[in-house]
C-alpha positions as CSV (number, residue, x, y, z in Angstrom):
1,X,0.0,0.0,0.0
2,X,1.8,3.3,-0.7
3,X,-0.8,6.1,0.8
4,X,1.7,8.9,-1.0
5,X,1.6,11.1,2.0
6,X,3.6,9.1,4.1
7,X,5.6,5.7,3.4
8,X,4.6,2.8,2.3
9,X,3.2,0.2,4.0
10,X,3.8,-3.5,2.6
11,X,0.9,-5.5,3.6
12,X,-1.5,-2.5,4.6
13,X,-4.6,-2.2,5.2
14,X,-7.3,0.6,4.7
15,X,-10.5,0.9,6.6
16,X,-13.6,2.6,5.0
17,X,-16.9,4.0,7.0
18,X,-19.1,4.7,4.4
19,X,-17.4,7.6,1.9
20,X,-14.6,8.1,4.6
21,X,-11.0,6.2,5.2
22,X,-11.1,5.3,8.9
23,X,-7.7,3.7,9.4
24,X,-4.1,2.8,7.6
25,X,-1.3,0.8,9.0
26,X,-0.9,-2.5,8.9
27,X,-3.1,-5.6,9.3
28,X,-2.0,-6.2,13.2
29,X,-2.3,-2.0,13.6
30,X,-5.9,-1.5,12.0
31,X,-9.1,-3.4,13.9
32,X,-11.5,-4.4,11.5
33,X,-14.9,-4.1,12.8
34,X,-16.8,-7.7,12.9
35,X,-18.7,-8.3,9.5
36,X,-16.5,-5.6,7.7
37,X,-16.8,-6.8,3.8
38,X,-13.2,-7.6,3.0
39,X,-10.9,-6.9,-0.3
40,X,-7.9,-9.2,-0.3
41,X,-5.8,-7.2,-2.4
42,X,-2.5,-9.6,-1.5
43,X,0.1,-8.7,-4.1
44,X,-1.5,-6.3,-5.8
45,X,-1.0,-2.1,-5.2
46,X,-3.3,0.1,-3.3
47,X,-2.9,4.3,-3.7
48,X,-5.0,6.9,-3.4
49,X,-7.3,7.9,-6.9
50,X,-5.4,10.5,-8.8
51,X,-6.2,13.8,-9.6
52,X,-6.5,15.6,-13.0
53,X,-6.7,19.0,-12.5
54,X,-6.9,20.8,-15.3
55,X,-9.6,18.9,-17.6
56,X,-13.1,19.4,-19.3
57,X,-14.8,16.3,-19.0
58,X,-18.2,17.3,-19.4
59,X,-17.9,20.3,-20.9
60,X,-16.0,19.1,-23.7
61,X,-17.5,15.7,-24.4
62,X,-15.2,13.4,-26.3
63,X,-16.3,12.2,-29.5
64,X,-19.6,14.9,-29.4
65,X,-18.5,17.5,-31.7
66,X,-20.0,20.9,-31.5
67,X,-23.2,19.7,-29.5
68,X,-20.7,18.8,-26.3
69,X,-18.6,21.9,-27.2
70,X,-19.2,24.2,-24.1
71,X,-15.9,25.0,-22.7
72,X,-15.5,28.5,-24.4
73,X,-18.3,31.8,-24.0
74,X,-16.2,33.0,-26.4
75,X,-18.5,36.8,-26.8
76,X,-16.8,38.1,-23.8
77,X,-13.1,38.4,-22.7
78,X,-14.1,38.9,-19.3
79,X,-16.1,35.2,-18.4
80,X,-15.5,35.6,-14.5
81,X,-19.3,35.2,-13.8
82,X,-19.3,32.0,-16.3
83,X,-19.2,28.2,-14.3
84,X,-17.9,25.4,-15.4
85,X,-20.1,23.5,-13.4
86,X,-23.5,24.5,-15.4
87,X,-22.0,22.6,-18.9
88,X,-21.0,19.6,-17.1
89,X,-22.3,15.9,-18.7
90,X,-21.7,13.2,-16.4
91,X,-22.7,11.1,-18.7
92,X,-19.4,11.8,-21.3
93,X,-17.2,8.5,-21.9
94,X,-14.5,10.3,-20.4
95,X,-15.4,9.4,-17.0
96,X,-15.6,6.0,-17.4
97,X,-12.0,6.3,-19.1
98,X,-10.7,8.4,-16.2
99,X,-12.1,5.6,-13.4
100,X,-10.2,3.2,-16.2
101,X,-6.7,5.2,-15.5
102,X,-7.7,5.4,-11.5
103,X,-8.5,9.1,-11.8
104,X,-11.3,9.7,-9.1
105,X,-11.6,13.2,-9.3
106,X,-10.7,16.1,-11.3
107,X,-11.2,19.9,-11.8
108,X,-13.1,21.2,-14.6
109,X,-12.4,24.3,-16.5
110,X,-13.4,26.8,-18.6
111,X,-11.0,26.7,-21.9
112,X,-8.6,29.5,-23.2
113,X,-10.4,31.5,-25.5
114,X,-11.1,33.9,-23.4
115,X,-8.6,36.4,-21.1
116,X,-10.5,35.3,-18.1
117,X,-12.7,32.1,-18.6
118,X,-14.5,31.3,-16.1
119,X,-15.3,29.5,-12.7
120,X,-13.9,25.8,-12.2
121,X,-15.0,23.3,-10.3
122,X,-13.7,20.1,-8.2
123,X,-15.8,16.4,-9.1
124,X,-15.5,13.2,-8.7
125,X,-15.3,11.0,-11.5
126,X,-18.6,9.2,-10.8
127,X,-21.6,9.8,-9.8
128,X,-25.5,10.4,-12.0
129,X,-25.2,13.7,-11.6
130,X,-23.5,16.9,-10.8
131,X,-25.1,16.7,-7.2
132,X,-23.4,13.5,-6.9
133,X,-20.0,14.7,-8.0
134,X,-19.1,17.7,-7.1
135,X,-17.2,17.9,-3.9
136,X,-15.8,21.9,-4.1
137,X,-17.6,24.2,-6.0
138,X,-15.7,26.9,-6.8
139,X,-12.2,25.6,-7.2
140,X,-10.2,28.6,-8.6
141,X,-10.5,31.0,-11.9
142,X,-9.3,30.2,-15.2
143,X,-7.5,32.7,-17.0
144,X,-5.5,32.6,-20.6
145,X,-2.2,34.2,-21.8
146,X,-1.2,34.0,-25.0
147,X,-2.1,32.8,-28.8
148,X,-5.3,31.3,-27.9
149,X,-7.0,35.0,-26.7
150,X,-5.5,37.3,-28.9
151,X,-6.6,34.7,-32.1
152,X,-10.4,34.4,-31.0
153,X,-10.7,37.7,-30.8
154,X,-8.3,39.3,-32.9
155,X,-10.2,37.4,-35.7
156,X,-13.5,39.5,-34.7
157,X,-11.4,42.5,-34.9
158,X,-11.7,43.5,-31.4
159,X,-9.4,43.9,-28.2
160,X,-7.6,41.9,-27.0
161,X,-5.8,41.0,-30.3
162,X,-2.0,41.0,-28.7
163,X,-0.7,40.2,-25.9
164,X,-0.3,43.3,-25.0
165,X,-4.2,43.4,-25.1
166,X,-4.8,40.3,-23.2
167,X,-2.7,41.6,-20.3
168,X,-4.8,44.8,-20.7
169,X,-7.6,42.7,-20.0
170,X,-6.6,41.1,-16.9
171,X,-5.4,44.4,-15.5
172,X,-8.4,46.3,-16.3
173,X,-11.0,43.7,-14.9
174,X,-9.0,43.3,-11.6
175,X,-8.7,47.6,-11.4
176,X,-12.4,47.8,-11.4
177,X,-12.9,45.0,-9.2
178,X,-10.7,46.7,-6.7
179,X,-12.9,49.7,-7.5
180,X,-16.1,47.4,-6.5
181,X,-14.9,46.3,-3.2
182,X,-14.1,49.7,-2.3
183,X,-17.6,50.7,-3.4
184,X,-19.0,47.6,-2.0
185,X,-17.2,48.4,1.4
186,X,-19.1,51.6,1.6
187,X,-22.2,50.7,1.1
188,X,-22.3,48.4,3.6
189,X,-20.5,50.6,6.2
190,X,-23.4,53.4,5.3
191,X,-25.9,50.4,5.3
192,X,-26.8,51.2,1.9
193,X,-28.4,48.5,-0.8
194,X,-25.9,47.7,-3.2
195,X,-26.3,46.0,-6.7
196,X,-24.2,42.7,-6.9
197,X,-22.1,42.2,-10.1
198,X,-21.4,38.6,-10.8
199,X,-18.2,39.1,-12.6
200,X,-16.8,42.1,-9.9
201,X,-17.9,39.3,-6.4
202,X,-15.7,36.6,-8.8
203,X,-13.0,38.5,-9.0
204,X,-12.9,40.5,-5.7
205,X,-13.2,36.5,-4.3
206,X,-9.5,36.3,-6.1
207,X,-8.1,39.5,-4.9
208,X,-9.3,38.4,-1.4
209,X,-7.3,34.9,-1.7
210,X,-10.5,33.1,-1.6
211,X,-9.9,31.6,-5.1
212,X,-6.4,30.9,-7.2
213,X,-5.8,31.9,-10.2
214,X,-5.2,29.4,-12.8
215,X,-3.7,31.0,-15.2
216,X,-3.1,28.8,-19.1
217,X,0.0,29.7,-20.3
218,X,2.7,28.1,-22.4
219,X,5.8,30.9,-23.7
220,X,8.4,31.7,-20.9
221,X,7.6,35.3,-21.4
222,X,3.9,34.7,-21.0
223,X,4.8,33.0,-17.5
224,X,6.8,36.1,-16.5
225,X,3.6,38.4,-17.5
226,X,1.2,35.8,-15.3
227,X,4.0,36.4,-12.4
228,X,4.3,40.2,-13.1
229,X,0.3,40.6,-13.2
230,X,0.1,38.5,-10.0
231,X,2.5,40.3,-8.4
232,X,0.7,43.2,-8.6
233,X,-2.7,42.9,-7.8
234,X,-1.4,40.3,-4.6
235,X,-3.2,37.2,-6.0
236,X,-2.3,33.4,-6.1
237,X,-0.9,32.2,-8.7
238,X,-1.2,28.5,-10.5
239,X,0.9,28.0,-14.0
240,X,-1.5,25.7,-15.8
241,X,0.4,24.1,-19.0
242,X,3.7,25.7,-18.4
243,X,5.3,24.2,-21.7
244,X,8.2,26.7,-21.0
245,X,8.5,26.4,-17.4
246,X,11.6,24.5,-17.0
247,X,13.5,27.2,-18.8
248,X,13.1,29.5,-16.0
249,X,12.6,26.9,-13.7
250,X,14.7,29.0,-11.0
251,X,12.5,32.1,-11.2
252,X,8.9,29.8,-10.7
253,X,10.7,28.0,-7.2
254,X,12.0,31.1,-6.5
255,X,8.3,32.6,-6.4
256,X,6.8,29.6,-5.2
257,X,4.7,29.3,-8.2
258,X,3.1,25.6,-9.1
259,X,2.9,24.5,-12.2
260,X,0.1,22.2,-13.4
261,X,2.4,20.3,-16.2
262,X,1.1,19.1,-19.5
263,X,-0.3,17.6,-21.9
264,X,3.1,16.1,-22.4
265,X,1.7,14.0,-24.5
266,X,1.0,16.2,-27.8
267,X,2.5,18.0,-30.8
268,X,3.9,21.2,-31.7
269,X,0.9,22.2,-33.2
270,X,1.2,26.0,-32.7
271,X,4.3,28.2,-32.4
272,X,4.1,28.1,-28.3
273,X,4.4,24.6,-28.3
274,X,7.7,24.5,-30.2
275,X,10.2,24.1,-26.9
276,X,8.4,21.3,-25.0
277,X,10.2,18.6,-23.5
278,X,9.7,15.3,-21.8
279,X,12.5,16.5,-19.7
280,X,10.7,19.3,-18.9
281,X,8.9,17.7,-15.2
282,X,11.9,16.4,-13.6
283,X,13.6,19.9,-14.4
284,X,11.0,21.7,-12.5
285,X,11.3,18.7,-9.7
286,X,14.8,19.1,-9.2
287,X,14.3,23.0,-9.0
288,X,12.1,22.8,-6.1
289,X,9.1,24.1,-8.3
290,X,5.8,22.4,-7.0
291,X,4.2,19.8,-10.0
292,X,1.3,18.4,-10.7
293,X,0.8,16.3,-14.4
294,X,-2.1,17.0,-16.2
295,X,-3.9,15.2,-19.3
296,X,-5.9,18.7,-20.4
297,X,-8.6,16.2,-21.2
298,X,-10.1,15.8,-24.3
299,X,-6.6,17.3,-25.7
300,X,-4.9,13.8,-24.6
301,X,-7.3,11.2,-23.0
302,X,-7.8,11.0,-19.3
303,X,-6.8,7.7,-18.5
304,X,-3.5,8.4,-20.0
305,X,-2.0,10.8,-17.3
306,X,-0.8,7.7,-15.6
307,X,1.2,7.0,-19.1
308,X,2.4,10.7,-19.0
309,X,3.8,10.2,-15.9
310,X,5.5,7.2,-16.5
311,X,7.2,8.9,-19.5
312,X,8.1,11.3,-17.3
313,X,10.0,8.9,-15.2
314,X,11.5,7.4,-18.0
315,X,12.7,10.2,-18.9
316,X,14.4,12.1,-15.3
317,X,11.4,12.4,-12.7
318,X,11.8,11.1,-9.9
319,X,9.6,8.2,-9.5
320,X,7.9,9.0,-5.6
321,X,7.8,12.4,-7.1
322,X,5.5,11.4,-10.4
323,X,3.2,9.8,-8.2
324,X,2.8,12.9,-5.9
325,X,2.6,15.4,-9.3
326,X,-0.9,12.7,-9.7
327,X,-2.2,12.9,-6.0
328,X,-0.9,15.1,-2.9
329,X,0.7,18.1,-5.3
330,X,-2.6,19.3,-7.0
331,X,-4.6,18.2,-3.9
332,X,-2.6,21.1,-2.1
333,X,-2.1,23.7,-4.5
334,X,-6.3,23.7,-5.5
335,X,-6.8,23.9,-1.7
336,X,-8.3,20.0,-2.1
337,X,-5.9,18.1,0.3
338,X,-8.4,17.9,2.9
339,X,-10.6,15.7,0.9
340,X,-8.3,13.8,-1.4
341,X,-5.3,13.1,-2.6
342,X,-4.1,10.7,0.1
343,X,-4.9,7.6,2.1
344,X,-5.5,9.0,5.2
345,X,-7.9,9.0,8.1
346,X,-10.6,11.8,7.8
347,X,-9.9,11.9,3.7
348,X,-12.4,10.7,1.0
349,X,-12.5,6.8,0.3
350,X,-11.3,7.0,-3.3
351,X,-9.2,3.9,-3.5
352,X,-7.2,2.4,-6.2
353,X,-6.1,-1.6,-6.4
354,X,-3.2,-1.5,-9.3
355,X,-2.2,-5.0,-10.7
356,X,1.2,-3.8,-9.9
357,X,3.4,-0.3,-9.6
358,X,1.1,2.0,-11.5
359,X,4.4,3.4,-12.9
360,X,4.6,0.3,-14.5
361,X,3.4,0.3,-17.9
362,X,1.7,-3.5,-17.9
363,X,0.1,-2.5,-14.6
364,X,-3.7,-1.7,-14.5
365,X,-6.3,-0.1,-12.6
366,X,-8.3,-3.6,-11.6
367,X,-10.7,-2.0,-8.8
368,X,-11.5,1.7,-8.5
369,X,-14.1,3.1,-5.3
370,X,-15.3,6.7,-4.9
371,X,-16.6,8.0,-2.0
372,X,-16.3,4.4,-0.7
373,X,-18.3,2.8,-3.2
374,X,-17.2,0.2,-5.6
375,X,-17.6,2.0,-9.1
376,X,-15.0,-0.1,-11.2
377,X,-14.0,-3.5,-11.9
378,X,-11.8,-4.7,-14.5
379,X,-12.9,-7.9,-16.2
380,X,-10.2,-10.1,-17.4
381,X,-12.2,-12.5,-19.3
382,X,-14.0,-9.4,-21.3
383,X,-10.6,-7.5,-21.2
384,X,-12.9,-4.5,-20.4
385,X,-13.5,-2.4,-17.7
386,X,-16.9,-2.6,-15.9
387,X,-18.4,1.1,-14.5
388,X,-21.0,1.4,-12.2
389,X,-24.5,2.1,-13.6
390,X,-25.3,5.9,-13.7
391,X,-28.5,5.6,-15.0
392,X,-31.9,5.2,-12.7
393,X,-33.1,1.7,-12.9
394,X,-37.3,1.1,-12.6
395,X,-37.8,-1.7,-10.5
């Protein structure tokens, strides 16, 4: 049993009440409770579920085309009242393929078109519907630098169209949200009504540290700008992507900025993407930044950010370190690690049994529970995975 925060424990066991880990250690240090159902998971590998935390399942349903395209208001650079949460389908393949690659839960985001996206939001990777899986509502606020902005709308002739004009953006929406909790401030002190502005409460949430800010960016340049603008309006800062991070790998540890890695898995299919590297996680490791490894889901499937990381390994990370980039690293920096993340007492029962060490490319995901319940079986005759019905039976 490896619980990630903390070392392993050959021969450990895990006890689940309900949704909720009760007890780790080892058979003679955990009492199991008479009639307790019992998993004998002798020789096989028991984690915690990983974490993807920078995906749209749900809002960008694989394999749907435009009719599960909802990741991008793209009519308004300034989406800080837009939710992730109100597109989600639980319903999309891509959560049976994440309980397939032991992901339990993941945050879902708004996409990059926009200079500020949108609201995410923190689920779990099964469940019928979005009362079922969502665990933190608002997670953190997505936010864009870069070629993906200044294209959308520089191709409807209107600002921003540069970077120079995305920054803008950012600057100006966070100067008048100042503005509105100064205003806001006010008007309660005078006991006056005030009218509530979805974007300006978003935003002043931010400025307040209530919320991150997850901010999609690729170029080193554009990570210095995301540092520069954080900086100056005092917020915290997530580097989601990062493609360049490792060439100032110094500055981010030096700032104690995380990066959200990935997906290490693709092409160079646009100019920003022209320096990646498979290298580029166990630089930032070895720098001290803080890493998490992310699929950016439907961009490289879900249940591959196990195969990322083992790449990653292969290729300089340090293997305890890839498997807490997948679990206790984005926990912590999405303000999660109270929940999940870990096999702990007190934390979620999402609960992995591997076939072996997941960084082990033959290994496999054989049994998968959220919230304590057993929503994933591999089937070795079938070769197949078996999910959990999501769908209300009539009796």
């Amino acid at each position: 049993m490896v619980p990630v925060d903390g070392d392993p424990i050959d021969g450990g066991t895990v006890l689940i009440d309900g949704n909720t880990i009760v007890a780790v250690g080892t058979a003679t240090d955990v009492h199991i409770p008479d009639g307790a159902e019992r998993v004998d998971a002798c020789g096989q590998w028991v984690l915690p579920g990983f974490l993807d935390v920078h995906a749209h399942l749900g809002v960008h349903e694989d394999g749907e085309g435009w009719s599960g395209e909802d990741t991008n208001e793209a009519t308004d650079p300034n989406g800080a009242r837009f939710r992730a949460v109100d597109g989600i389908d639980p319903h999309e393949v891509g959560f049976d393929d994440a309980l397939a690659g032991g992901v339990t839960s993941a945050v879902i985001k708004p996409g990059s078109a926009n200079p500020i996206g949108g609201q995410t939001v923190a689920v779990k990777t099964w469940g019928r519907t979005a009362f079922d899986m969502v665990f933190r509502d608002r997670v953190s606020v997505k936010s864009a630098l870069g070629e993906n902005p200044k294209r959308v709308y520089g191709e409807k002739d209107k600002t921003p169209a540069t970077r120079l004009g995305v920054a803008a953006t950012i600057r100006e929406a966070f100067t008048s949200a100042r503005n509105y909790m100064a205003q806001r401030e006010h008007a309660r002190n005078e006991g006056k009504p005030f009218d509530t502005d979805l974007t300006n409460e978003t935003l002043c949430a931010v400025l307040d540290g209530t919320l991150p800010w997850d901010q999609h960016t690729h170029r080193a340049d554009d990570i210095v700008t995301a540092i520069r603008l954080a900086e100056e309006f005092g917020y915290r800062l997530i580097v989601n992507h990062g493609t360049e991070g490792h060439r100032i790998a110094d500055l981010l540890a030096e700032r104690d900025v995380p990066v959200i890695l990935g997906p290490i898995f693709t092409t160079r299919a646009k100019v920003e993407l022209r320096n990646r590297s498979l290298r580029a996680p166990g630089i930032l490791d070895r720098a001290g930044v803080r890493l998490a490894i992310t699929t950016d889901h439907p961009v490289v499937p879900i249940d591959f950010l196990v195969y990322q990381a083992i790449v990653a390994v292969k290729e300089g990370l340090d293997p305890a370190s890839a498997l807490r980039a997948l679990t206790v690293n984005p926990a912590s920096m999405l303000g999660l690690a109270d929940r999940v993340g870990a096999l702990a007492p007190g934390m979620d029962a999402d609960v992995v049994i591997w076939s072996g060490d997941p960084l082990e490319i033959t290994s496999r995901a054989l049994r998968v529970y959220v919230s304590g319940r057993d929503v994933y079986r591999f089937d070795h005759d079938t070769g197949e995975g078996v999910v959990a019905d999501r769908v209300y039976r009539e009796r």
